[in-house]
N, C-alpha and C positions, 0 to 999 in steps of 0.2 A: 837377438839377445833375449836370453829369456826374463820373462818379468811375474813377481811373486804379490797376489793378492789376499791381502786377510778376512776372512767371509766371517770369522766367529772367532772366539777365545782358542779354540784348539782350529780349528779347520781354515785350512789355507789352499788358494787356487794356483797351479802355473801354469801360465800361457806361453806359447814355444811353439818353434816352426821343425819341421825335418825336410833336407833338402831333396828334392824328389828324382834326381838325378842319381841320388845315391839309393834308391830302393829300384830305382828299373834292373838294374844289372842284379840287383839279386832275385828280384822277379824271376828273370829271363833262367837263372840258374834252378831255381824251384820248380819251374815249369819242364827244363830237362831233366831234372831228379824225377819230376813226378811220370815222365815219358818212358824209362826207361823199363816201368812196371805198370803203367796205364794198359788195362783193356777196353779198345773201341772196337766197336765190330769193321771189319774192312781191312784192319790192319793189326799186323804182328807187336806186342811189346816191341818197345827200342825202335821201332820204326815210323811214329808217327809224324805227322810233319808239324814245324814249330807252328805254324797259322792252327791247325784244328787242335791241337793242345791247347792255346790261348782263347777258342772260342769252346772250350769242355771246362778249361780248370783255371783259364786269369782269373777272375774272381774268387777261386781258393786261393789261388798264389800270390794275390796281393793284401790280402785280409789277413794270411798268416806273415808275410814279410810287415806287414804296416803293424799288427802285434809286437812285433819282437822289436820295431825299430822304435815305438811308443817306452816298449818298458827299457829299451835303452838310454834313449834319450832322457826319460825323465830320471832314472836312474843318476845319469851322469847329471843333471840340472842340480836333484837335491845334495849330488854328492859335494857341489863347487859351492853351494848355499849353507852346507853345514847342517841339513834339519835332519831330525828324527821323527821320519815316518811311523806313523801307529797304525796297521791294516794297508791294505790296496789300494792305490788312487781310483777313479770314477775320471775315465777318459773320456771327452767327447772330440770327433774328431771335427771342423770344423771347414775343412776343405775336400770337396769330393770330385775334385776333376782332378786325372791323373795325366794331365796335361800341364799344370801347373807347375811354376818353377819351385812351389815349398807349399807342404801338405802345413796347415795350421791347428794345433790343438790346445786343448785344454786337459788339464788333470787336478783334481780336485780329490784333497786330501786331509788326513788328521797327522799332527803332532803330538808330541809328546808331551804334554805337561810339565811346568816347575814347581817340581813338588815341594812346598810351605810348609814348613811345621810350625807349631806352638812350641813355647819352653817345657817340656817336659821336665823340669826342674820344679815348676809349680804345681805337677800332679801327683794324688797320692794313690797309691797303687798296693792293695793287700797281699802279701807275698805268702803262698800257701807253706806250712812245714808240720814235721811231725819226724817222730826219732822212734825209732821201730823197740820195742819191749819185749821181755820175754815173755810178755802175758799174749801177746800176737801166735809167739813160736808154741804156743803150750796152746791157743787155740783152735790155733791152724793142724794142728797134730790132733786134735780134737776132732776137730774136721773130717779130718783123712780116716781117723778109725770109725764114725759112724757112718760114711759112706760105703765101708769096707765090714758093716755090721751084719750078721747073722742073727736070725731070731727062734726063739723056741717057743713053745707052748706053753702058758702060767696059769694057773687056777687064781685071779686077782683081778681085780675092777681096771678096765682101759685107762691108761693115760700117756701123756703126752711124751713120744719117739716109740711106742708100741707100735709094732702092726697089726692092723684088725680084719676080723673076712665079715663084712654085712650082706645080709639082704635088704633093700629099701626099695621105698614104693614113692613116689611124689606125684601130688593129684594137684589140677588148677579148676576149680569149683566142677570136682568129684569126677575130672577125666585125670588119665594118665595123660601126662606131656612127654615128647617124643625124645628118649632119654634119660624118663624119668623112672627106672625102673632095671634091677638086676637082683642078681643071684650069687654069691659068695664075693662077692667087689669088696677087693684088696682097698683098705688105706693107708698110708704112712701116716699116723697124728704126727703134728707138729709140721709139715714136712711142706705145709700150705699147696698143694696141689686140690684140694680141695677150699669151699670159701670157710671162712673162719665160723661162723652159724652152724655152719653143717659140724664140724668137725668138733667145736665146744659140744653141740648136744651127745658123740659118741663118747664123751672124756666120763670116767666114771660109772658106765654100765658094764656088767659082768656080760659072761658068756651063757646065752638063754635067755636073756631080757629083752624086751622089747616096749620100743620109746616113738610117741608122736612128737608133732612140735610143726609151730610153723613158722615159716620164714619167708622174709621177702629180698629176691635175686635183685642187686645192683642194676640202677637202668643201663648199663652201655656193658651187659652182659652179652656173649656171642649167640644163646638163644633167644631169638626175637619172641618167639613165641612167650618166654616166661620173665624178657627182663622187666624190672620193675614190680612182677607180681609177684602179691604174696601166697604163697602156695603152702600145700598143707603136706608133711612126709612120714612116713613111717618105716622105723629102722628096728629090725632085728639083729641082735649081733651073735655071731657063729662064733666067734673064736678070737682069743687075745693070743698074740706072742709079745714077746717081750724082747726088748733089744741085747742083743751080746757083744760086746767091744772088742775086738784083737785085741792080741796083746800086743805090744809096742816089742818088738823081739826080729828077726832074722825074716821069716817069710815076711812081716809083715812088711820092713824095711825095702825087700826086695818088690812088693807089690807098689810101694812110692817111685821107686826107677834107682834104687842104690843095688845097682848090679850084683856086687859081690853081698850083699847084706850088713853089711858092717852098721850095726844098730848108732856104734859111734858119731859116724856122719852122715846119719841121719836129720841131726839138728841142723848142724852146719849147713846142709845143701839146701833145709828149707829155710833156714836165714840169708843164704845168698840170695835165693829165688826170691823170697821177701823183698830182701832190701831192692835189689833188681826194678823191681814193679814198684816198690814206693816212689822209688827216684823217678822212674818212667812218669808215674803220674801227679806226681809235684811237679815236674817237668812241664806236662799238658798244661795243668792246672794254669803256672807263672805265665807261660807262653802267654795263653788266654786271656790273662789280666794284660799283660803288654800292650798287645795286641787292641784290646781294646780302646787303650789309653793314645793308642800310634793312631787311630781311629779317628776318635775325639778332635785331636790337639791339629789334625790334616785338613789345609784347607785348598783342595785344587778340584778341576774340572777332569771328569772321565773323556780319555778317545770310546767315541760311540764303537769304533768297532773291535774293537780289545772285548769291550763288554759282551757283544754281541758272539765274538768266536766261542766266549769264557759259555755263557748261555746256552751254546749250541754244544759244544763240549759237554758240560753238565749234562743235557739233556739225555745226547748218546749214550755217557755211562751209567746214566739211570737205567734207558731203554737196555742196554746190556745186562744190568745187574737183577732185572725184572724177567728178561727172559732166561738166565741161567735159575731163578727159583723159579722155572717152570709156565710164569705167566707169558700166554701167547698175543708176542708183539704182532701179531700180521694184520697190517690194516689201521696200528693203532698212532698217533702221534699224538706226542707228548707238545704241549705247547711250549715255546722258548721261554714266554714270559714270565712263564711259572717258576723259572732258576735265575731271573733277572738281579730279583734284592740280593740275592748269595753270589753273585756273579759278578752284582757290582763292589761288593765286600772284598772279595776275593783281590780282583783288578788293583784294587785301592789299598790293599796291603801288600800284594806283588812289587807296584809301583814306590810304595814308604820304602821298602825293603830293599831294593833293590838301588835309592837315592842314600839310605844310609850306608851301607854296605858303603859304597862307590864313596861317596864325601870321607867316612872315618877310618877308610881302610879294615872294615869289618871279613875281612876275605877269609874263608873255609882253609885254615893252614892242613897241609897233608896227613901230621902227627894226629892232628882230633879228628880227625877224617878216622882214621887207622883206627883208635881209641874207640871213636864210639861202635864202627863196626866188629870189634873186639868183641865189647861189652856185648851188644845185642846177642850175635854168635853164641855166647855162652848158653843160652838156654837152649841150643839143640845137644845133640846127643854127639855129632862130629865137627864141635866149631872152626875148624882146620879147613874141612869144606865148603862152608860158611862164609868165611872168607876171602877165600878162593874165588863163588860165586859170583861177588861184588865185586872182583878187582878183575873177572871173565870181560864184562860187558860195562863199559862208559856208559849209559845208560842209568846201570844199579847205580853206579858208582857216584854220580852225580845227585843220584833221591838221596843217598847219607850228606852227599856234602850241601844238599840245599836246607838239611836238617842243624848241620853245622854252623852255617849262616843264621839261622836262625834263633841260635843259640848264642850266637856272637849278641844279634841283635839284642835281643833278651838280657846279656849282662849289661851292655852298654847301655841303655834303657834304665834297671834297676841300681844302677850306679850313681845316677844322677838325680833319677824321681825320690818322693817321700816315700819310703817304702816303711807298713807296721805288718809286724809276721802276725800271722793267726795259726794255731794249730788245730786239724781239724782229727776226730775223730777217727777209728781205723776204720770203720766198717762204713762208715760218707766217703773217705777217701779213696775207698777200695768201691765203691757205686754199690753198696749192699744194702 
């Protein structure tokens, strides 16, 4: 009979026999499987005799029966016990004579945790909002025609959304530094591609002047050689253009993505697209705030190996996402411990989520499943196929509905906590 020991708050031992009568016959059977395509010298496949098969491959054939008969057995142990296995047992087997009437083992394992919460009743939780304006739509159209801006040539002193042609020269104690120096270089004022020092001193001179000045580069500048110092530069300016706006009309309409031009819905589509994205990231924003407070208010112990898969996990899709921008992994390992703190985060909000869900009936109904795949969909250009996509492969299907759970979670959460709304500004809202 098997018997269950508690080593720690989650980790539990069970000890348990398998009766060794019942792995010899399937021995004997593995060993004729593996006969039927063994190569020995001396003798044809299918022909070998069962003695030299037993002294080439018993000891495969019973290390793979005694595997399979371990994860059975314990299988069917925990299934009669009721537990929730967290990661792999840690088998040891404790009997090694296959003469014996019952092989003895041990398997040594993690549970689940009972996940504890706080009242969430007692925490207050800042609910992000903001109500989109038409000063957003009238900026964002703003936007789109200085992106879409042509420039001419003006006889009038530089300034800011001008394009300018310089020549300049920058010396660090009277050498040139490597990059410090060209020949008709294009700049957008305003456009901060360059540092702000540099580009105040072009604001204001005409075409045919020329201007020293010194300045000192940011210390965690990407030139080693000049961050921090102050160096000394010299600007010649070639040439002012001046910025030109489209007009708000038919090509330009059609250069935004309104196919047929219709200046009309124009607005409309960038207010849908607007509101679209404000939602999405009020969305993040609340989540964030929950999440943290589910965090907080949780009080249980992590399965070490939940942690440890989540760790390893991380790590891979790092080294993956490292070598598709080019950096060459060969050779290189990432250490686990380095995704541990974020791993154990993770785990631990898996784990809240997955106890509320299950206790309040939080479950991903199909119609918001539908809904929210709808909604994403729209921003492509064939949402029809879009759709299609997701309801292709259980897989997709299942990333929208763990987004939907999540969202369940999220109202159940803000329904009950103190919640004070704060509205935040469009361009912090939008990460600008």
């Amino acid at each position: 009979m098997p018997s269950l020991e508690t080593v720690s708050a989650l980790e539990r031992r069970l000890n348990a026999t398998i009766p060794q009568q019942a792995l010899r016959g399937q021995v004997t059977n593995r060993l004729k499987h593996i006969g039927r395509t063994a190569k020995l010298a001396g003798f044809r496949p299918g022909k070998i005799p069962a003695k030299v098969l037993e002294q080439h491959y018993g000891m495969e054939a019973r290390q793979e029966v005694l595997g399979q008969a371990l994860q059975q057995s314990f299988a069917e142990a925990v299934q009669a016990q009721k537990l929730q296995v967290a990661g792999d047992p840690e088998f040891t087997v404790k009997t090694h004579d296959w003469n014996a009437d019952e092989i003895e083992y041990s398997a040594t394992f993690e549970v689940y945790p009972e996940v504890v919460l706080g009242d969430v009743a007692l925490e207050l939780i800042e609910r992000t909002t903001y109500e989109l304006s038409q000063a957003d739509l009238d900026n964002t159209i703003a936007t789109l025609r200085k992106q879409r801006a042509s420039y001419l040539s003006v006889d009038r002193a530089a300034q800011i959304d001008d394009k300018v042609m310089i020549d300049f020269t920058g010396t660090l104690d009277g050498v040139v530094f490597p990059g410090g120096e060209a020949k008709d270089y294009p700049v957008e004022l305003g456009s901060k591609r360059m540092l702000p020092e540099f580009e105040a001193a072009i604001v204001g001179m005409e075409a045919g002047d020329t201007k020293s000045f010194e300045m000192t580069f940011p210390e965690n500048y990407h030139g080693k050689e000049i961050a921090g110092k102050l160096v000394n530069f010299s600007i010649t300016l070639n040439r002012v253009e001046g910025q030109v706006l489209p007009e708000v009309d038919a090509e330009f309409a059609i250069s935004v993505g309104i196919a047929d031009g219709d200046v009309s819905r124009l607005e409309e589509e960038i207010r849908s697209n607007l509101l679209r994205e404000v939602v999405r990231r009020l969305k993040g924003r609340n989540k964030d705030a929950v999440m943290e407070v589910l965090l907080k208010v949780a009080q249980f112990e992590l399965p070490k190996a939940l942690v440890q898969w989540e760790s390893q996990r991380q790590m891979e899709q790092t080294a993956k996402d490292m070598q598709e921008r080019g950096v060459d992994m060969k050779g290189m390992q990432l250490p686990a411990d380095l995704f541990r703190e974020r791993a154990e985060k993770r785990v631990r909000l898996g784990l809240i989520l997955a106890d509320l869900v299950s206790k309040y009936d939080l479950q991903a109904e199909p119609e918001k499943v539908r809904a929210l795949i709808e909604d994403y969909a729209q921003s492509f250009e064939h949402p029809e196929e879009v759709i299609s996509w997701y309801y292709a492969e259980p897989a997709r299907y299942r990333e929208i509905e763990s987004l939907v759970l999540e969202e369940n979670v999220v109202e159940w959460v803000l329904s009950r906590a103190q919640v004070s709304d704060k509205e935040l500004a469009f361009a912090e809202l939008m990460g600008n």
